[in-house]
C-alpha positions, 0 to 999 in steps of 0.5 A: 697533538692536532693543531686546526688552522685557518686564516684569511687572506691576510693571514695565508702566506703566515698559515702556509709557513707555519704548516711546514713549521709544524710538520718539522715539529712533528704536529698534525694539523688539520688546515681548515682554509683559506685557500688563497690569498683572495679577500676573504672574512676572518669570521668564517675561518675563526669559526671553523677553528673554533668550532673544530676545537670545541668538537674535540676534532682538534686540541688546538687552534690557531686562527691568523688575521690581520691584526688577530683581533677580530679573529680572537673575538670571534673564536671567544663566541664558541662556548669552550674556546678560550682564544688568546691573542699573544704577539710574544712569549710572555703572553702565550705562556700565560695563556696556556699556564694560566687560562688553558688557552686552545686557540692562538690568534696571531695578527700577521701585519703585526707579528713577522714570521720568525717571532710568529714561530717562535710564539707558536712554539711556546704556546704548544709545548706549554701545559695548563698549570692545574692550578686551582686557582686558574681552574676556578677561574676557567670554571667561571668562565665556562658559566658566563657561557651557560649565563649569556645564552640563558639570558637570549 
């Protein structure tokens, strides 16, 4: 699995961390910035993640902002990301098992690193159900996307 990361300024310290959290794990990643810990817009890193996720040159994404929310909102404007922000293991495992979650935004004044790793780790390793009910679902989702841009 290759995991695509990005934060901004907010979030570099936690991205850095969770690189080498990753390599323990045996995960590639591909880091798509920020470099430092200079100010920078959440928008452009959820959208290099999103869009490396969407492109299939990642499976998953995690995007890491202040709070993750306007990372998260970000992210959702890609057609076929489906970004999740979970600040604890219930909703990580929701969002893979039910929803087929491929981005996880993390909000780092929100969320200490070690439940930050922990909510990582559970994210990864849990798989889509198939269930058919969530794959109606994740349809209909798919064509709110193609509906909002017929709608321009």
């Amino acid at each position: 699995m290759k995991v695509a990361l990005g934060a901004d300024h907010a979030g570099f310290h936690f991205k850095e961390s969770l690189k080498r959290f990753l390599e323990k794990k045996g995960l590639s990643y591909q880091d798509l910035g920020c470099d430092s810990a200079a100010e920078t817009d959440y928008t452009d890193f959820a959208k290099a993640v999103a869009f490396a996720v969407a492109k299939g040159e990642a499976d998953r994404g995690i995007v890491i902002c202040g709070t993750g929310i306007g990372s998260c909102m970000a992210a959702n404007k890609v057609p076929g990301v489906r970004a999740a922000l979970c600040h604890e293991t219930f909703s990580a495992i929701a969002s893979r098992q039910h929803n087929d979650a491929n981005v996880l935004c993390l909000g780092a004044r929100v969320i200490g690193e070690p439940l930050a790793q922990h909510v990582v780790n559970v994210w990864l390793d849990t798989a889509f159900s198939g269930d058919e009910r969530h794959r109606r679902r994740i349809k209909k989702i798919s064509e709110m996307e193609g509906e909002a841009r017929e709608a321009r």
